[in-house]
C-alpha positions in Angstrom: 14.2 15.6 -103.6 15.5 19.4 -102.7 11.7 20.0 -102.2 11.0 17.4 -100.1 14.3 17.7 -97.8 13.1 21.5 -97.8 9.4 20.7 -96.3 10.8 18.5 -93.6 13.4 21.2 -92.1 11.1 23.9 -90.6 8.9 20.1 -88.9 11.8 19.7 -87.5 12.8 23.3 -85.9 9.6 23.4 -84.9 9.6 19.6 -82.9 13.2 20.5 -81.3 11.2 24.1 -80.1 8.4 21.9 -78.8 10.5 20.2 -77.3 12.8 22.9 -76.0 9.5 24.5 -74.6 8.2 21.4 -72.8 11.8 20.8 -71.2 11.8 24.2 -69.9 8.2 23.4 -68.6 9.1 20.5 -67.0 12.0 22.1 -65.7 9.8 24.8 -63.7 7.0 22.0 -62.5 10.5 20.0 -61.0 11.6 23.3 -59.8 8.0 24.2 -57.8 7.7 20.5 -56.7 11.0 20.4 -54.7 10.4 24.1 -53.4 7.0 22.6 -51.9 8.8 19.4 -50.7 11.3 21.2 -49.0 9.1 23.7 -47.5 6.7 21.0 -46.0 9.8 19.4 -45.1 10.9 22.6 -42.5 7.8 22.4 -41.3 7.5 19.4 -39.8 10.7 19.5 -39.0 9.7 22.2 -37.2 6.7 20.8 -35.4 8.5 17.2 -34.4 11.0 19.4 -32.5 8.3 21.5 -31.2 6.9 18.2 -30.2 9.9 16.6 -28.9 11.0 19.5 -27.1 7.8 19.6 -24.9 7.5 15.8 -24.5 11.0 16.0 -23.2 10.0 19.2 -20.4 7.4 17.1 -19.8 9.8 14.0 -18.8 12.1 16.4 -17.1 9.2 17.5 -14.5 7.7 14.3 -14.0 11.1 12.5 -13.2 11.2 15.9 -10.4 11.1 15.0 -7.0 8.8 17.9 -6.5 7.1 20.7 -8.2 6.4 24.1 -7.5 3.4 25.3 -6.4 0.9 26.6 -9.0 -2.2 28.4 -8.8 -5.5 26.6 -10.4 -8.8 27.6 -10.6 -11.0 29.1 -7.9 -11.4 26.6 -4.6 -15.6 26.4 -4.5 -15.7 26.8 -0.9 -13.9 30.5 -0.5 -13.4 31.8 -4.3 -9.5 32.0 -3.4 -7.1 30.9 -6.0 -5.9 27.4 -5.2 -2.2 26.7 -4.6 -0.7 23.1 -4.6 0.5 20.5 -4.4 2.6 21.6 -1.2 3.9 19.9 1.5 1.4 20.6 5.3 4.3 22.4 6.3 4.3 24.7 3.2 0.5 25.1 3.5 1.0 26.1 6.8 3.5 29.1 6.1 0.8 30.1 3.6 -1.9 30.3 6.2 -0.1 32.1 8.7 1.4 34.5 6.0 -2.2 35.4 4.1 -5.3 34.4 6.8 -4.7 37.5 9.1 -8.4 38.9 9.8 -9.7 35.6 12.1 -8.1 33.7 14.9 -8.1 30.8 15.4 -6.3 29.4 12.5 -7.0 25.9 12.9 -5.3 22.9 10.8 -5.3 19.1 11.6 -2.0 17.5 12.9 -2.8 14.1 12.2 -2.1 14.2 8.9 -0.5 11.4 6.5 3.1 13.2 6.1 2.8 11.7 2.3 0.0 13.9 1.8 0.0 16.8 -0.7 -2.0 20.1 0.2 -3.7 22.5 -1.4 -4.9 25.7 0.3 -7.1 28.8 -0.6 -6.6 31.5 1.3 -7.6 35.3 1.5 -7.3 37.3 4.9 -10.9 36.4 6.3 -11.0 32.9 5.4 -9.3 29.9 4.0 -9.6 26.3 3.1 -6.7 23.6 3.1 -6.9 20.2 1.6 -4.9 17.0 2.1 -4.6 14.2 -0.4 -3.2 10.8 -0.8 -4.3 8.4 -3.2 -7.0 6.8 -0.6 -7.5 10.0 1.2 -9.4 12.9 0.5 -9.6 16.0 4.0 -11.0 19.5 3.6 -11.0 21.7 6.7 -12.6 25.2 5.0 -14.2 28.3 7.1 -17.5 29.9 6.1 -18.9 26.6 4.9 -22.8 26.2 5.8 -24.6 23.1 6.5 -26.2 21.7 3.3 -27.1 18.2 4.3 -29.9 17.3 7.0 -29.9 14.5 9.1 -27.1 14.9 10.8 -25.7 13.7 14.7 -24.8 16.2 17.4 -21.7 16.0 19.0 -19.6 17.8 21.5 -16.5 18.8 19.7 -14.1 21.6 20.6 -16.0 22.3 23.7 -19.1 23.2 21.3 -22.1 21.1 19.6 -21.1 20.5 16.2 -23.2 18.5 13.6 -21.5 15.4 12.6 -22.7 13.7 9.2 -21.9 10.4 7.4 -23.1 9.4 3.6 -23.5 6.0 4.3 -23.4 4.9 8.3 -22.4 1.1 6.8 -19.2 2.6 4.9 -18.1 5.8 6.0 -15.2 5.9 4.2 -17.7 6.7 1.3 -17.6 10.3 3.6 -17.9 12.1 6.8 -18.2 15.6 7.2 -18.1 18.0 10.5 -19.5 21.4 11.2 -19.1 24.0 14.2 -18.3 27.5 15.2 -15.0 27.8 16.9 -15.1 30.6 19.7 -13.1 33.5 18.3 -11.7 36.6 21.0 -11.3 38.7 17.8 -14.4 37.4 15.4 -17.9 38.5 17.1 -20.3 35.2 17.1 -17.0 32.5 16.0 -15.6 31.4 13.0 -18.2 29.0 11.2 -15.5 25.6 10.0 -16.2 22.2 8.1 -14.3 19.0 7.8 -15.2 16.9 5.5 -13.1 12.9 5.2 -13.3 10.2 2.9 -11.3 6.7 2.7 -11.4 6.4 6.3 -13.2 4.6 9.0 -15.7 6.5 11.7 -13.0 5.8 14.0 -9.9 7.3 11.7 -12.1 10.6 10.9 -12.7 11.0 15.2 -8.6 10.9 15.5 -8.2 13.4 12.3 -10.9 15.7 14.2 -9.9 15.6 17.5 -5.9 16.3 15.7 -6.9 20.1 15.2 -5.0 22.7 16.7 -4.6 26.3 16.1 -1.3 27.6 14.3 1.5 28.9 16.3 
């Protein structure tokens, strides 16, 4: 029986080392598993705050009365960096501060007072537009006439070349082109107006609304 009791002691020391080994194992796999769980748990902690915090900037600017102006990409009809939305008045400060190499500045006065503008401006020419959510009113120099079969009209004490999409709905758009005399630019100053979402008779009052700055 010693023999027998003597065989079975080393089987044993060598299960409780098995098993001293495997604890220790599993000890280290535990160990790694909650080091990954907590790291992927900073992260997106990290992220939903990153989140959060610009959802909530983006709530705070919306609820805003107003926002500041900010430049966007380059206005098609003067390759000036666009600034908006501004209030007319605001456009109009812009104007008179940056448009300094023609005269007459021109702008239109019958404008919704709800509307937001954007203008592009450089020292020789400018464009400003108005917007509302039925409105759309572009009054740009430099523009040339790209459509044919236009009207002409006397406008300003010149012809000018009046043009509608569609005569049976012109609020689908109208658009206007003349050369306003000019003391300080040799041959005029070449504009364009262009309307939509308003009748034949709306776009005439908008026209005929265009003075020069003071």
């Amino acid at each position: 029986m010693a023999l027998d009791t003597g065989d079975r002691t080393p089987q044993i020391g060598g299960n409780a080392r098995d098993r001293g080994s495997k604890a220790t194992i599993w000890r280290e796999l535990a160990l790694a598993a909650g080091l990954v769980l907590f790291a992927g748990t900073l992260a997106f902690g990290a992220n939903y705050l990153r989140l959060s915090s610009g959802q909530a900037t983006t709530a705070g600017q919306s609820e805003k009365p107003s926002a500041l102006p900010t430049t966007s990409p380059v206005s098609p009809l003067n390759s000036s960096p666009l600034t908006g939305p501004l209030l007319p008045s605001e456009a109009e400060a812009i104007l008179k501060a940056r448009v300094t190499e023609i005269n007459p500045v021109l702008v239109p006065t019958a404008v919704p007072s709800a509307a937001e503008a954007f203008v592009s401006a450089a020292a020789n020419r400018y464009s400003v537009e108005y917007k509302t959510p039925s409105l759309d009113i572009v009054l740009s120099t430099g523009a040339k006439e790209m459509v044919s079969g236009g009207t002409t009209q006397k406008f300003r004490g010149v012809e000018a070349t009046y043009y509608v999409t569609d005569p049976g709905a012109p609020q689908e758009g109208q658009l206007l082109f003349w050369t306003e005399p000019s003391l300080l630019n040799r041959g005029g100053i070449r504009y364009f107006l262009k309307a939509g979402g308003m009748s034949a008779a709306q776009f005439w009052q908008l026209a005929n609304s265009i003075r020069p700055l003071q």
